[in-house]
C-alpha positions as YAML, in Angstrom:
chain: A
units: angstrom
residues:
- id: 1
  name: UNK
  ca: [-35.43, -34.76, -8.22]
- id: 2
  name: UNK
  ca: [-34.22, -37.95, -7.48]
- id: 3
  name: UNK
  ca: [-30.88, -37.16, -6.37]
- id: 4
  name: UNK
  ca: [-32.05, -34.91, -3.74]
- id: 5
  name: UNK
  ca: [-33.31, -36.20, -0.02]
- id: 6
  name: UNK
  ca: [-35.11, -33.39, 1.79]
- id: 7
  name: UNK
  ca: [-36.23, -34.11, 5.11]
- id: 8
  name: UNK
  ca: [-37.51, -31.47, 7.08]
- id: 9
  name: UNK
  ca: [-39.16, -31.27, 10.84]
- id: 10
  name: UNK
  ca: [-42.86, -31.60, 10.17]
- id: 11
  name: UNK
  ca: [-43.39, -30.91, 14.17]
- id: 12
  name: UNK
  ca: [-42.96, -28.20, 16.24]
- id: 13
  name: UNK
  ca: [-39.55, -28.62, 18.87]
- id: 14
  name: UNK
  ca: [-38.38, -31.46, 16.95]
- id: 15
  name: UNK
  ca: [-34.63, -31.35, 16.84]
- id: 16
  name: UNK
  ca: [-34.01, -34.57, 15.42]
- id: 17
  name: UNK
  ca: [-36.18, -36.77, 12.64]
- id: 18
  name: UNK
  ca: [-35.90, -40.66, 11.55]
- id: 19
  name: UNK
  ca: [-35.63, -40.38, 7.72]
- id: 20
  name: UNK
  ca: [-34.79, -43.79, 5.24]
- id: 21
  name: UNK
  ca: [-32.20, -43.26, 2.72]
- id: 22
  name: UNK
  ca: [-33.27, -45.64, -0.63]
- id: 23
  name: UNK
  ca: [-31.37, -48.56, -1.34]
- id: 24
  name: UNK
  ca: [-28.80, -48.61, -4.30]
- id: 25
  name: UNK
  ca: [-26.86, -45.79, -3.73]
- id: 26
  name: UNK
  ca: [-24.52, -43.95, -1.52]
- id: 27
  name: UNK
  ca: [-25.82, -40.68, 0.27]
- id: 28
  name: UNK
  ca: [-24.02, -37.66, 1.39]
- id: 29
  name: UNK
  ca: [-24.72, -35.36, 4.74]
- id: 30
  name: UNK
  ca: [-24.77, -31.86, 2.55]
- id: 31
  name: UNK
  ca: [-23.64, -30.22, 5.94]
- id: 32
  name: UNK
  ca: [-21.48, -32.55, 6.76]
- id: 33
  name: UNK
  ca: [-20.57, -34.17, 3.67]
- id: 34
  name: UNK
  ca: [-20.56, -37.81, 5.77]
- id: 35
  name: UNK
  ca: [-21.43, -40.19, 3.48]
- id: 36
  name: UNK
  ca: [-24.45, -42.87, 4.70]
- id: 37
  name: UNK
  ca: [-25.13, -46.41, 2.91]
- id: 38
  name: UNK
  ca: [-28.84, -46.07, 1.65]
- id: 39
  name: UNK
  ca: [-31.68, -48.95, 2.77]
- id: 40
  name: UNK
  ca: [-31.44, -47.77, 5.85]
- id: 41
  name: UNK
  ca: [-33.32, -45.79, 8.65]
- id: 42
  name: UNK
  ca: [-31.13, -42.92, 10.07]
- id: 43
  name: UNK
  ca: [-31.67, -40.43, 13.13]
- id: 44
  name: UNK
  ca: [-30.66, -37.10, 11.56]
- id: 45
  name: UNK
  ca: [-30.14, -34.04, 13.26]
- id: 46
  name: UNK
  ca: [-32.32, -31.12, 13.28]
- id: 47
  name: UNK
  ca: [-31.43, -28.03, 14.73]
- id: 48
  name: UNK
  ca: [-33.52, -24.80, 14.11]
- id: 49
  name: UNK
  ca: [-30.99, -23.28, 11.65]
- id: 50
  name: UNK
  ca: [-30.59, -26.85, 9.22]
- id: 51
  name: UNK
  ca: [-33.10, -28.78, 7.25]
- id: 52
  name: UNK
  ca: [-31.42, -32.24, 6.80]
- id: 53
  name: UNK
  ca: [-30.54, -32.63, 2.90]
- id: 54
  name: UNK
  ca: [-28.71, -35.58, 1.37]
- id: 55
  name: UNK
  ca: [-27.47, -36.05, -1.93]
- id: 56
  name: UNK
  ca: [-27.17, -39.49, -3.87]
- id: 57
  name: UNK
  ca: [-23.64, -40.15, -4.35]
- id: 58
  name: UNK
  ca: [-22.86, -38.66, -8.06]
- id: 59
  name: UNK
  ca: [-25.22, -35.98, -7.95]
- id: 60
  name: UNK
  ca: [-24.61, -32.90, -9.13]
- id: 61
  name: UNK
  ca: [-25.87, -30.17, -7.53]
- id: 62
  name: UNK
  ca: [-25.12, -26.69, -9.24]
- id: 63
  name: UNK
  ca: [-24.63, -23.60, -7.26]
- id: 64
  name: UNK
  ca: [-24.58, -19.95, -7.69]
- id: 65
  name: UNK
  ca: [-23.36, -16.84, -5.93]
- id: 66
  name: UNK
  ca: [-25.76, -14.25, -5.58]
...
C-alpha cells in the first residue's frame, strides 16, 4: 500500500541500494526506526539478513505473534 516502501536488492552481492523516498511525508527506517525527509535519494543498507522497509510517517502497520 502506500504507506509501505519496500526496496529490496534486485542484484546478486549487493549490500547496499539507492532508493527515493516520495515527497510529502516523513519516512521511518523499520529497523532502525530513523526517520528520513521524503523527495529524496537515499543509500540504504543491505545486508543479507534485511530487506530495507520504510514506513510513511503515520502508518500503521499491524502485527501479530505467531
Amino acid at each position: 500500500g502506500p504507506d509501505l516502501l519496500v526496496a529490496p536488492v534486485t542484484h546478486q552481492g549487493m549490500r547496499s541500494r539507492r532508493v527515493y523516498l516520495p515527497a510529502g511525508a516523513t519516512w521511518t527506517d523499520a529497523w532502525t526506526d530513523k526517520q528520513l525527509d521524503g523527495g529524496q535519494w537515499i543509500d540504504a543498507d543491505a545486508p543479507l539478513d534485511r530487506i530495507p522497509l520504510y514506513l510513511r510517517d503515520g502508518a500503521r502497520l499491524p502485527i501479530r505473534n505467531p
